[in-house]
N, C-alpha and C positions, 0 to 999 in steps of 0.2 A: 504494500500500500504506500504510497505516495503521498508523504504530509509535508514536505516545502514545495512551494512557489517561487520561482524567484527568475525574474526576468534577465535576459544577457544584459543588459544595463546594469541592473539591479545587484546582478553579482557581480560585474567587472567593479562599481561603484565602493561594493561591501567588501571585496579584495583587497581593494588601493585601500578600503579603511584600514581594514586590517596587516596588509602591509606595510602602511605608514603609522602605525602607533606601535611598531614591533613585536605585534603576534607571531607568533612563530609555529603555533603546534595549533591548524587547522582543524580540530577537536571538538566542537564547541555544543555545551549542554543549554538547553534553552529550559528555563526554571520560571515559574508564576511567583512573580514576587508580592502581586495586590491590586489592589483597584484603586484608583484616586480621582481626581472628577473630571479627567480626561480620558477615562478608560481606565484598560488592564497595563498591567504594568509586569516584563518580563526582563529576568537577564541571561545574558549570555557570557559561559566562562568557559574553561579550560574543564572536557569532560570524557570518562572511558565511558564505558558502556556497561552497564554494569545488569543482572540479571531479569530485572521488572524494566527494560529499555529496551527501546524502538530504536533503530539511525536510519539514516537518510543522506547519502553522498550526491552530493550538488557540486560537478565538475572536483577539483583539490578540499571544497570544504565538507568535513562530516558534521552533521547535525544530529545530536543528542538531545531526547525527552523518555520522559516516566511516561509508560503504557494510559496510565493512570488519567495523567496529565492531556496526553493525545488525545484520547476518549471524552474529553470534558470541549478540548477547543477545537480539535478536528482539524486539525493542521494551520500551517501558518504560510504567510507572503512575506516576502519581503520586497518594500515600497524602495525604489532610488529618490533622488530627490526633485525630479523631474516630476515622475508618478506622484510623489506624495504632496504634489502642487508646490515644490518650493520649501517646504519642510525638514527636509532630511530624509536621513534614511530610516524607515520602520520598519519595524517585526509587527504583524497584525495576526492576530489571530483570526483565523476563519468563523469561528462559533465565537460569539461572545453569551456569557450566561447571562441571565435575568439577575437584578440583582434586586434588594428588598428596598433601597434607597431611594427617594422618593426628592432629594433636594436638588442633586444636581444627574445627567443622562451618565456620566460617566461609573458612578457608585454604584 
C-alpha cells in the first residue's frame, strides 16, 4: 500500500531541504505530535523500522510510521512550496480526524 504522495517538485524541493540542513541518513519516521489551530501537527526524524511499522521509499528517501498511526490518517502528501501557495513545504495528512473543539477549525 502506498501512503506518500509526493510530487517531482515536491521531492527535489524536500531533498535540497534536507540536503542543505545536513541530513544525512535519508531514514525519516513521520510521528503525530498534536493538533493546534492550524491543524495536525507532525515530525519528522531520524527512524528504523521497527516491528508495528509500515515504510514507504520515495526515490533515496524512506518514510517511516506506526501501522497504528497510518490507519488513523491514511497516508500523507507532501506540498512544495509552489503547491502549498507560497507557504513552504508541508506534510499533510490525507485523513484528518474530527476533533471535539468547537473554537477554532484547526483543534
Amino acid at each position: 500500500m502506498s501512503f506518500m504522495k509526493v510530487s517531482d517538485q515536491a521531492y527535489e524541493e524536500f531533498k535540497g531541504f534536507l540536503v542543505n540542513t545536513n541530513v544525512q541518513n535519508f531514514n525519516l519516521r513521520i510521528t503525530y505530535v498534536g493538533r493546534n489551530c492550524n491543524g495536525l501537527t507532525f515530525n519528522l526524524d531520524y527512524g528504523v523500522k521497527g516491528e508495528n511499522d509500515v515504510e514507504e521509499q520515495v526515490k533515496d528517501i524512506t518514510f517511516i510510521i506506526d501501522k497504528d498511526a497510518l490507519e488513523e490518517f491514511e497516508g500523507f502528501t507532501i506540498l512544495s512550496n509552489e503547491e502549498n501557495n507560497g507557504e513552504g513545504l508541508e506534510l499533510k495528512a490525507l485523513k484528518v480526524p474530527e476533533s471535539p473543539c468547537t473554537v477554532c477549525p484547526g483543534c
